[in-house]
C-alpha positions, 0 to 999 in steps of 0.5 A: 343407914342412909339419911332420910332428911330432905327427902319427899313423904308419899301423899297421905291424908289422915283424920284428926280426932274431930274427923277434920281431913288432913293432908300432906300437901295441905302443908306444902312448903312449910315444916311439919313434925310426924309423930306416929306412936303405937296404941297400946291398950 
């Protein structure tokens, strides 16, 4: 499987759990960490 580091995100936004928009490039040029879990319940 090839790398994946270095590499553009697609443009996204997301809400925060209170309802704040978020978007990729509001992080632009600074390091971001993505965690994406599934909910089990």
């Amino acid at each position: 499987m090839k790398s994946k580091v270095d590499r553009k995100a697609m443009a996204f936004n997301i809400d925060d759990t209170t309802g704040v928009e978020h978007t990729l490039s509001d992080s632009a040029g600074r390091w971001l960490l993505l965690v994406f879990h599934r909910h089990l319940g």
